[in-house]
DRENKEVO-439013 format. One record per residue (C-alpha): x, y, z; residue number from 1. Coordinates in nm, 3 decimals. Example, Ala and Ser with C-alpha at 12.3 -4.5 7.8 and 13.67 -1.06 7.14 Angstrom:
// residues 2
{pt {1.230,-0.450,0.780},1};
{pt {1.367,-0.106,0.714},2};
This chain:
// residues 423
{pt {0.000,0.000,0.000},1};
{pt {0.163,0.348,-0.056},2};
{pt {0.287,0.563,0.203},3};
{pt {-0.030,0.827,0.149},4};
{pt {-0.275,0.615,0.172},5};
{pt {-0.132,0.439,0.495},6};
{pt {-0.097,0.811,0.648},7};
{pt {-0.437,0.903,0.562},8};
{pt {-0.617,0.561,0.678},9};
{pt {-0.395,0.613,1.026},10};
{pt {-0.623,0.933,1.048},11};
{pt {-0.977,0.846,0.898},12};
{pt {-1.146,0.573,0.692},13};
{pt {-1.063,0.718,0.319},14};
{pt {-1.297,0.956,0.131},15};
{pt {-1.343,1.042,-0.221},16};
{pt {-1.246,1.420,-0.103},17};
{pt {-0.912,1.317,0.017},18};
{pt {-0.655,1.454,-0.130},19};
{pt {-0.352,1.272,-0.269},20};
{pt {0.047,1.362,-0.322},21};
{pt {0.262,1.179,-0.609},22};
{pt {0.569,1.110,-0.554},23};
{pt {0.696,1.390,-0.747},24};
{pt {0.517,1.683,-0.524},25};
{pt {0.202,1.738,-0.708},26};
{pt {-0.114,1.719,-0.505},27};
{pt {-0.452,1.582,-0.640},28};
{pt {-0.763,1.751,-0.482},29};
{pt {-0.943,1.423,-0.473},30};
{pt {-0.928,1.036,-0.596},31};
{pt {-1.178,1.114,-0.859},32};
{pt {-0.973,1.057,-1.203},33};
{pt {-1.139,1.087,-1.509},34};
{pt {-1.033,0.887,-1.793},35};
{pt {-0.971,0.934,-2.151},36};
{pt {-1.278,0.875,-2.405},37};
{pt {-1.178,0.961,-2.763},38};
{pt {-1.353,1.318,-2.802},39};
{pt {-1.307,1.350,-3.180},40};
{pt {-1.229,1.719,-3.195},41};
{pt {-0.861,1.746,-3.390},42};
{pt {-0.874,2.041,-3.637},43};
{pt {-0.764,1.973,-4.012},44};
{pt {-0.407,1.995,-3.899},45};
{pt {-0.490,1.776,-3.592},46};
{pt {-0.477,2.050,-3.365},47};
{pt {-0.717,2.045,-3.082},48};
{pt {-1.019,2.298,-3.154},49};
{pt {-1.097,2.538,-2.933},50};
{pt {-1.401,2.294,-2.848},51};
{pt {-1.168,2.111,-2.614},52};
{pt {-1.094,2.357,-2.354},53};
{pt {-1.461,2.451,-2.294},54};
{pt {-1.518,2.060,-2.251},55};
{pt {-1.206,2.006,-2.031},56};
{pt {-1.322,2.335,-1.827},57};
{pt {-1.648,2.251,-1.755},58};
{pt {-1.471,1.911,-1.649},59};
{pt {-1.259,2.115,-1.408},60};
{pt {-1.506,2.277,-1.243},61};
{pt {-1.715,1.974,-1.210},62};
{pt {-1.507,1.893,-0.994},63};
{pt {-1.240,1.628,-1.082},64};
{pt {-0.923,1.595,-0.926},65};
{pt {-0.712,1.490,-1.213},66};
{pt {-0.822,1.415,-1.603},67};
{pt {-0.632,1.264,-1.891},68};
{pt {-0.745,1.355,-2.201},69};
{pt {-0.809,1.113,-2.501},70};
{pt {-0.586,0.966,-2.751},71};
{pt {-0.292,1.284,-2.809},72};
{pt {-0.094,1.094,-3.130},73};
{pt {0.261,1.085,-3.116},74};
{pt {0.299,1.048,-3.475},75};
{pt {0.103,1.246,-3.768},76};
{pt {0.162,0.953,-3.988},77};
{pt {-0.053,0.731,-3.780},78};
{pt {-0.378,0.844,-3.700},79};
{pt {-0.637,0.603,-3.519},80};
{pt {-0.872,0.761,-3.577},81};
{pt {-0.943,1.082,-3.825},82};
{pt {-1.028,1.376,-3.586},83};
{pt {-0.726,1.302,-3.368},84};
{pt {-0.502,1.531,-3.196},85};
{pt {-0.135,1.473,-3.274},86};
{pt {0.135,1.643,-3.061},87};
{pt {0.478,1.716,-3.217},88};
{pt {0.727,2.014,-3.360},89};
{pt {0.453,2.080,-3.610},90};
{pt {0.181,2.136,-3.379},91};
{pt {0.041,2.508,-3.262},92};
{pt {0.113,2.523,-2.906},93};
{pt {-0.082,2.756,-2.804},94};
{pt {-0.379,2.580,-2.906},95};
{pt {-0.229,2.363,-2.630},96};
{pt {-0.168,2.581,-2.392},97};
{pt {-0.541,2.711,-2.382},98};
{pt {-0.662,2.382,-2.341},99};
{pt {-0.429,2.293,-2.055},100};
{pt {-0.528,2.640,-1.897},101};
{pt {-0.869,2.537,-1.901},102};
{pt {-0.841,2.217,-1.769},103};
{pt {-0.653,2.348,-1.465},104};
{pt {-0.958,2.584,-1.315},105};
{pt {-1.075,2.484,-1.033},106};
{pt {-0.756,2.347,-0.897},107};
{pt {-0.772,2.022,-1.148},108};
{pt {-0.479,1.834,-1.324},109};
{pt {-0.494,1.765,-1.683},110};
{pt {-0.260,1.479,-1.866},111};
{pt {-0.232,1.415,-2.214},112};
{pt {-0.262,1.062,-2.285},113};
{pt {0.001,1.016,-2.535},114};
{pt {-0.040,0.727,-2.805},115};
{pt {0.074,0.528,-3.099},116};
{pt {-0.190,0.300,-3.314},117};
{pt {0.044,0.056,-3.433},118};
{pt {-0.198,-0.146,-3.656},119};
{pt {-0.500,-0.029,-3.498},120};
{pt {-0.537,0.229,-3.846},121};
{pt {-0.876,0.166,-4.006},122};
{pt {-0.753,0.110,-4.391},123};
{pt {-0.920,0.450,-4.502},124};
{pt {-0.633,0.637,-4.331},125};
{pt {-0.312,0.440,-4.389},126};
{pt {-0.228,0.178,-4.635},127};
{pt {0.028,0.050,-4.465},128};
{pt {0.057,0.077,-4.110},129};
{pt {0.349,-0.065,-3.917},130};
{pt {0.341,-0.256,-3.528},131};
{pt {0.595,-0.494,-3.415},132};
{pt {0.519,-0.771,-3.649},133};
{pt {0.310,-0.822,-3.999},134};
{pt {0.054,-0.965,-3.798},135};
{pt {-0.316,-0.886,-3.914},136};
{pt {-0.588,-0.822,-3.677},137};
{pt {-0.792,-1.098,-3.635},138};
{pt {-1.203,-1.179,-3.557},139};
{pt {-1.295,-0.996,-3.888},140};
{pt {-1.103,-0.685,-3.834},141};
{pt {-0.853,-0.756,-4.102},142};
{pt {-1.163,-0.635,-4.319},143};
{pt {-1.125,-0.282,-4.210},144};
{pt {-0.774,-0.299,-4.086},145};
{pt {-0.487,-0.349,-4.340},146};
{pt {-0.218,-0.570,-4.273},147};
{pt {0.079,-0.406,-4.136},148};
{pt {0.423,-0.393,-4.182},149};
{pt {0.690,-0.480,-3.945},150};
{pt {0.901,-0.200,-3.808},151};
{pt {1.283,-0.162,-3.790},152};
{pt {1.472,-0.127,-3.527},153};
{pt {1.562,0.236,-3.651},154};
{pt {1.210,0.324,-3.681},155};
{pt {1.135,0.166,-3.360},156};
{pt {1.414,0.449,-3.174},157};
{pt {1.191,0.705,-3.376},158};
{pt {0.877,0.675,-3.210},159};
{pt {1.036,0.622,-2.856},160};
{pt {1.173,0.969,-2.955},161};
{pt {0.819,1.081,-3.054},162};
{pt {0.671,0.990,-2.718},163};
{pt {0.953,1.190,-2.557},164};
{pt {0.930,1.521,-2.761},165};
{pt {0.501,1.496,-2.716},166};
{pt {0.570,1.463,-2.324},167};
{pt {0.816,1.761,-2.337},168};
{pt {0.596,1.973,-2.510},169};
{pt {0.305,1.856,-2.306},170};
{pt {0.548,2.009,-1.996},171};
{pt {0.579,2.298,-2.205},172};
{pt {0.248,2.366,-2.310},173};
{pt {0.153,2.356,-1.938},174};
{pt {-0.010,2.026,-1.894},175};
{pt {0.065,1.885,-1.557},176};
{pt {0.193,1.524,-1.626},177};
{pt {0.098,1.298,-1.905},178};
{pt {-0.023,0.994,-1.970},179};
{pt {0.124,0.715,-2.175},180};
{pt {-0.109,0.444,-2.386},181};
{pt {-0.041,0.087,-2.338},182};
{pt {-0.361,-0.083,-2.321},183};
{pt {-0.615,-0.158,-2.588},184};
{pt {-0.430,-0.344,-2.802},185};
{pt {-0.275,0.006,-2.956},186};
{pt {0.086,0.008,-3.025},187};
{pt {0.273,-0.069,-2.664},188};
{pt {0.040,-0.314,-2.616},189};
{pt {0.137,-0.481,-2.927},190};
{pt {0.477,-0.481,-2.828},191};
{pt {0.394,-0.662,-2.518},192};
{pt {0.156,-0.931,-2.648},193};
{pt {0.317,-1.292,-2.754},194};
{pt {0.033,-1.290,-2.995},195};
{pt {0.112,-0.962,-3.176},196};
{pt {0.500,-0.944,-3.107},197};
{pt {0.661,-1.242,-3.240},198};
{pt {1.023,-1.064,-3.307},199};
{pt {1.327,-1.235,-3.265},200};
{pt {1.507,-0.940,-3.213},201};
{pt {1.571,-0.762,-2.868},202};
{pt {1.234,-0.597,-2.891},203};
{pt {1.053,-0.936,-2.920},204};
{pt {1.017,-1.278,-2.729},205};
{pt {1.072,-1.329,-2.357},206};
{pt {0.879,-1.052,-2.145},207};
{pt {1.217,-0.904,-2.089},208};
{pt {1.273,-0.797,-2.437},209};
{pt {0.831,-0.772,-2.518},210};
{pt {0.837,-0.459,-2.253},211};
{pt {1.155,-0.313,-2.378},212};
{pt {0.971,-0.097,-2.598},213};
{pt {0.741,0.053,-2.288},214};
{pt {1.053,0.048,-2.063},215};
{pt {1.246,0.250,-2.339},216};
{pt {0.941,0.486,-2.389},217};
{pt {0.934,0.591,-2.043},218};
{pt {1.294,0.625,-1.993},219};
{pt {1.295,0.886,-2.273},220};
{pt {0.987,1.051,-2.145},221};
{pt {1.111,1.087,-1.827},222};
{pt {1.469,1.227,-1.973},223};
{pt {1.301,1.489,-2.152},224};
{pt {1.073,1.595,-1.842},225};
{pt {1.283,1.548,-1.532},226};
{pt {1.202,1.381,-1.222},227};
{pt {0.921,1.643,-1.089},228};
{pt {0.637,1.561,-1.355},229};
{pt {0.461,1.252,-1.344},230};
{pt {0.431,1.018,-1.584},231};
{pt {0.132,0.727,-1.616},232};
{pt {0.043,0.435,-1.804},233};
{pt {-0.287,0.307,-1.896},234};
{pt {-0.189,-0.055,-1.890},235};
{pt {-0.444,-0.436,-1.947},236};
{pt {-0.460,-0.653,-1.666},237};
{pt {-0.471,-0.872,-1.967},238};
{pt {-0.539,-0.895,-2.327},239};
{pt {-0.837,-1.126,-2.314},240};
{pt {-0.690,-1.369,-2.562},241};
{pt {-0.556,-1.722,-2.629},242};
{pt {-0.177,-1.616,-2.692},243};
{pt {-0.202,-1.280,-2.569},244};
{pt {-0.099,-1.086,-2.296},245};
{pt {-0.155,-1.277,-1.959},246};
{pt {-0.252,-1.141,-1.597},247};
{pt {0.069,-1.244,-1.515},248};
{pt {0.282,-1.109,-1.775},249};
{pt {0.083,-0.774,-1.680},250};
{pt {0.166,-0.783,-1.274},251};
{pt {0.550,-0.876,-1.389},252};
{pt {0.548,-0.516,-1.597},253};
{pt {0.338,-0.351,-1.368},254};
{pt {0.662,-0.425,-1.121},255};
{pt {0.886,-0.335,-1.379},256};
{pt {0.752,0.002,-1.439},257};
{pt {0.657,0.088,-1.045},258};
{pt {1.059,0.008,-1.025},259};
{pt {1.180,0.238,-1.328},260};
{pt {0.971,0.494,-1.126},261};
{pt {0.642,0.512,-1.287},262};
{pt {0.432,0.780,-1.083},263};
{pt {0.094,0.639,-1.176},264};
{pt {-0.067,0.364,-1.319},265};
{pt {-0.413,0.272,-1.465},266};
{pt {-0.555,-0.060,-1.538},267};
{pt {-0.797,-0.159,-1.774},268};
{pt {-0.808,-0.462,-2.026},269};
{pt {-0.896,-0.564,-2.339},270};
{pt {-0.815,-0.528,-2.741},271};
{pt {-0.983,-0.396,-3.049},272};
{pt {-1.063,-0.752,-3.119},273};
{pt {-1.172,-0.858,-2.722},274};
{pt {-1.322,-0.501,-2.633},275};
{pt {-1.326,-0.542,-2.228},276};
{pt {-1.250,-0.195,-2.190},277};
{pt {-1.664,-0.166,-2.288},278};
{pt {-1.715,-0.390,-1.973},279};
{pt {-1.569,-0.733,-1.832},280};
{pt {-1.427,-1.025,-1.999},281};
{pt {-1.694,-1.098,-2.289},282};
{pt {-1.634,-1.480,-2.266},283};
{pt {-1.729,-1.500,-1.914},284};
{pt {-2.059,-1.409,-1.749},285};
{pt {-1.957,-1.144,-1.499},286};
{pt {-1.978,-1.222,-1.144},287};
{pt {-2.205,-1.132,-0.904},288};
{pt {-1.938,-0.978,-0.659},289};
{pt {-1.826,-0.782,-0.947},290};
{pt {-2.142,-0.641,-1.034},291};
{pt {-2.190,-0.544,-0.652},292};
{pt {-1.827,-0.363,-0.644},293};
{pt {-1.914,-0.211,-1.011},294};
{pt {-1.533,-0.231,-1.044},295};
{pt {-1.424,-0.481,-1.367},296};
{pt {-1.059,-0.447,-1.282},297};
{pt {-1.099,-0.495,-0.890},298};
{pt {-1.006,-0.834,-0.839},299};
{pt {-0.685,-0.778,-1.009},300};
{pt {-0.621,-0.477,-0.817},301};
{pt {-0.592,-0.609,-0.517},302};
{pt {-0.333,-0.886,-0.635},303};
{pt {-0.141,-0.586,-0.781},304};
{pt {-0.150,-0.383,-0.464},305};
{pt {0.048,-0.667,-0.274},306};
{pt {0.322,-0.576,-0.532},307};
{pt {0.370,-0.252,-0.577},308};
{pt {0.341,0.105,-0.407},309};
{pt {0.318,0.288,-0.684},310};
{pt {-0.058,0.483,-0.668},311};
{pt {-0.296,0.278,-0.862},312};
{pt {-0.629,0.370,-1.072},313};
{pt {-0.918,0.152,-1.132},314};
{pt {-1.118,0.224,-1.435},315};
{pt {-1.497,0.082,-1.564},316};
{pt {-1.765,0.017,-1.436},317};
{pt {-1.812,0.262,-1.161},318};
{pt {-2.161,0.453,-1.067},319};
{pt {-2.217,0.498,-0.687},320};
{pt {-2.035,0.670,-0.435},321};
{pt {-2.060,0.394,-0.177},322};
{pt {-1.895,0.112,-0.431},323};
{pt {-1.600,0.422,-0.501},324};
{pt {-1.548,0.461,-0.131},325};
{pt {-1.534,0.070,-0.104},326};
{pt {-1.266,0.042,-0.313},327};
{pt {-1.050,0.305,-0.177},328};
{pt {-1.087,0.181,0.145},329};
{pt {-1.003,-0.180,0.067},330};
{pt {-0.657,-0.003,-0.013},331};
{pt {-0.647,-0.173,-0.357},332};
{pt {-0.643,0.139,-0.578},333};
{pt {-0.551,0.514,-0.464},334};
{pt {-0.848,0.692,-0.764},335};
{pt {-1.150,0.597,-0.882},336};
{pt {-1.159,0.669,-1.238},337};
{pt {-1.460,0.734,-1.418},338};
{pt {-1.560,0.815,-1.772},339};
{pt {-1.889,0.786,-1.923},340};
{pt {-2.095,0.948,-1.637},341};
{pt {-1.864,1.271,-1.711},342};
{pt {-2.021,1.263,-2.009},343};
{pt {-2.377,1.279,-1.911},344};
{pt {-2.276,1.510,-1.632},345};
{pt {-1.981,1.701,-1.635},346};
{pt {-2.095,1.746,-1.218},347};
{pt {-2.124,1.424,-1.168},348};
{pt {-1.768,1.439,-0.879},349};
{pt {-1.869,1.740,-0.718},350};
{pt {-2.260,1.519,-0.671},351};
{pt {-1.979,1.248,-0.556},352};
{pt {-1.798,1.458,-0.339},353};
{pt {-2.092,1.631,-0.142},354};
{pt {-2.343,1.311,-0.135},355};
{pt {-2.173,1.006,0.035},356};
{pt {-2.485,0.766,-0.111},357};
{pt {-2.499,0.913,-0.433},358};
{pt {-2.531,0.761,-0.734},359};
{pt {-2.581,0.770,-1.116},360};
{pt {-2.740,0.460,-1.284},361};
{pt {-2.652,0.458,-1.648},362};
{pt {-2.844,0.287,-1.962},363};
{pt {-2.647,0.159,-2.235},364};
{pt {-2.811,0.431,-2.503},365};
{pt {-3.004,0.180,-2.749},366};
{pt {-3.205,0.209,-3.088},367};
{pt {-3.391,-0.095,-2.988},368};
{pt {-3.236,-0.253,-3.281},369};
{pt {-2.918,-0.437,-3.194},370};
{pt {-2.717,-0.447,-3.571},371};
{pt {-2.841,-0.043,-3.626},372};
{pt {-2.643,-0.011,-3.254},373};
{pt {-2.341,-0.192,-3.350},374};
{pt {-2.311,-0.014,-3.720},375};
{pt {-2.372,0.386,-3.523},376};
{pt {-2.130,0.252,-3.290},377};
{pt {-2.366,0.375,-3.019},378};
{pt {-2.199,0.254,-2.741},379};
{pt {-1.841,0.529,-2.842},380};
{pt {-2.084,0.789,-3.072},381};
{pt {-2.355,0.856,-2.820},382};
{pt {-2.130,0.969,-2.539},383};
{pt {-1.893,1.154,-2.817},384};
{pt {-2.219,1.357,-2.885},385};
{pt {-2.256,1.452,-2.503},386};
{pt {-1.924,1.575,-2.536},387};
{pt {-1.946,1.797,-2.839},388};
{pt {-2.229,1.935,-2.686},389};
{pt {-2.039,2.068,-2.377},390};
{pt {-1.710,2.146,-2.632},391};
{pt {-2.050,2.395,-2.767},392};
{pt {-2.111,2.514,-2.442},393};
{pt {-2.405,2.338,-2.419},394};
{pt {-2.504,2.117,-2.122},395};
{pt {-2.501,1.696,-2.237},396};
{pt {-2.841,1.576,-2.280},397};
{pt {-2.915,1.235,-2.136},398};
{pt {-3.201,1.187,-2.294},399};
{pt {-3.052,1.256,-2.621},400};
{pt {-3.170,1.018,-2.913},401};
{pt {-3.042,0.730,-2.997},402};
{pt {-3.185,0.675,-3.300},403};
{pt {-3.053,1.071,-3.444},404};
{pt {-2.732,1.003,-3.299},405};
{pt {-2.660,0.681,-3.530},406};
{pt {-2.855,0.877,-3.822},407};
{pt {-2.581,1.164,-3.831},408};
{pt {-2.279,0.935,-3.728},409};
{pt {-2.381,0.763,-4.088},410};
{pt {-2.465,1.063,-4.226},411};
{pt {-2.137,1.253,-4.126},412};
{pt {-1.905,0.991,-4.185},413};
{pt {-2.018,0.802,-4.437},414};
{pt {-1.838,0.524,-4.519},415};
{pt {-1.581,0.608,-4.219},416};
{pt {-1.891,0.494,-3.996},417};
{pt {-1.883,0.157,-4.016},418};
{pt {-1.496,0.136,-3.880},419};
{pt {-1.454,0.029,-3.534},420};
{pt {-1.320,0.255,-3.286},421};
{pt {-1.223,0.259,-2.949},422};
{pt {-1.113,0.511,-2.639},423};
């Protein structure tokens, strides 16, 4: 358990209104830790539009203690999506700045969750897209994904570099710690899955050389932004699939990582083609205990807390206050990181925070036709809408309609519609 939360459970039973320091002197106002959902609003030269510091503002003052923002591409040449943001030498920084100004009212932190797609491309952006090894995506995805190509061990040290100058100009831009992508089967997490990575190179076969890549990232990150500004990892407790990354290949680089010095890390789970991050294992009928603790991730959690110090986040599934304050108090993760509910109600912590018992129930937004769902992608699209409403300055609307909501996501994007996508 980490040294703050043994100091603050010596006082009182934990709160979602305690505070919390990192390592590295920052303090967090609260354990409530929003994480990143893919907010689609990159400008033509994938600079964030001034959309995204009204949204990350009215975030602020709703009352989180520390956000990451979604996907912030490392590399212009590899989109995952079209509307992306992509941080680098060619970027206007003080588009960034104002959007890290904003999401610092109200005493909030703001990271940048930095990312490369690897082979996670839909084919309508990039021909070719590279990853570890020319390995297709499988379960039917190899339909709207095009086979990649393998990288080089040249290009490789370029996009460690890229992570390192988008961190260092996150620092610069004013952000207060950033955020690196390795879950989600995107391009770290390709590195570190025997399924994906089958190189017989250093950067490929036993764990040792599979979390090189991650290991290398961070170093570089961390030599660009010093010891005082945190870095995190979004990381799987596993990949969900035969041949992929394991629970325990995940607790042996959690280890790694909380020993290079990582300041923070989040767990989640799943791949493009085992989506867990949109709830638990799909295989497996959830458990009841699981549905009582709303946490997906929970179980592992605690397994990982008997390992490590380094201050943990849980992410998925949360709604109440009471299963939150559960969680903390069990002492197997230091936030509580929500999402969707932000969405639907950018107040939704400061309801947290000032109601003990309070609690948001949330409907998966439905057509009433299943295969019109799954071709809208309602389940991504309907809570992107929320967001662009509040990027507006408009309040979200949770009774907005599902069925308009799929009509202009086909409408807008066309063809571009029917590609998966992911946070």
């Amino acid at each position: 358990m980490s040294q703050t939360v043994q100091q603050d459970q010596s006082k009182h039973a934990l709160t979602l209104n305690d505070g919390f320091t990192l390592k590295s002197g920052q303090v967090i106002k609260n354990r409530l830790f929003k994480s990143a959902m893919s907010e689609q609003l990159g400008d033509k030269q994938c600079n964030p539009q001034p959309g995204l510091a009204k949204l990350y503002g009215r975030w602020a003052n709703g009352g989180i203690g520390i956000a990451m923002t979604g996907n912030v591409m490392v590399d212009r040449g590899a989109l995952g999506e079209p509307k992306n943001v992509v941080l680098d030498e060619q970027s206007d920084l003080a588009l960034f700045k104002q959007w890290a100004q904003a999401g610092k009212q109200n005493g909030a932190h703001i990271w940048p969750q930095l990312n490369h797609p690897g082979k996670q491309i839909p084919s309508f952006i990039v021909s070719e897209p590279v990853a570890p090894s020319a390995i297709s995506l499988g379960r039917g995805l190899e339909k709207g994904f095009n086979k990649p190509r393998a990288l080089t061990e040249p290009e490789i040290e370029v996009i460690i570099q890229k992570f390192a100058t988008a961190a260092r100009l996150s620092k610069q831009a004013g952000f207060t710690g950033v955020q690196i992508h390795g879950a989600h089967g995107y391009l770290v997490s390709q590195f570190l899955s025997p399924r994906h990575n089958q190189r017989d190179d250093q950067w490929g076969g036993s764990l040792e050389n599979r979390m090189r890549f991650v290991v290398s990232v961070y170093r570089a990150i961390r030599n660009e932004v010093g010891e005082d500004f945190p870095i995190g990892i979004k990381l799987n407790s596993a990949d969900f699939m035969k041949g992929g990354f394991s629970e325990e290949d995940s607790m042996q680089v959690v280890q790694t990582l909380a020993n290079e010095g990582m300041d923070l890390i989040e767990i989640s789970g799943g791949t493009y083609e085992s989506p867990s991050m949109m709830g638990a294992d799909p295989k497996k009928q959830v458990k009841e205990s699981t549905v009582k603790r709303e946490a997906y991730f929970l179980d592992y959690m605690e397994k990982v807390r008997k390992l490590v110090d380094t201050p943990l986040v849980v992410t998925g599934g949360f709604r109440s206050a009471p299963a939150m304050t559960e969680a903390l108090q069990s002492g197997a993760t230091d936030f509580i990181g929500i999402a969707r509910t932000t969405a639907v109600d950018a107040d939704f912590p400061n309801k947290l925070l000032a109601d003990d018992q309070y609690s948001m129930p949330l409907e998966n937004p439905t057509t009433g036709n299943k295969a019109l769902d799954t071709m809208g992608m309602l389940s991504i699209t309907w809570y992107e809408h929320q967001m662009w409403r509040m990027a507006k300055g408009k309040n979200p609307k949770p009774s907005l309609s599902a069925k308009g909501v799929v009509l202009k996501t086909l409408l807008s994007a066309g063809i571009y519609a029917f590609r998966k996508r992911r946070a």
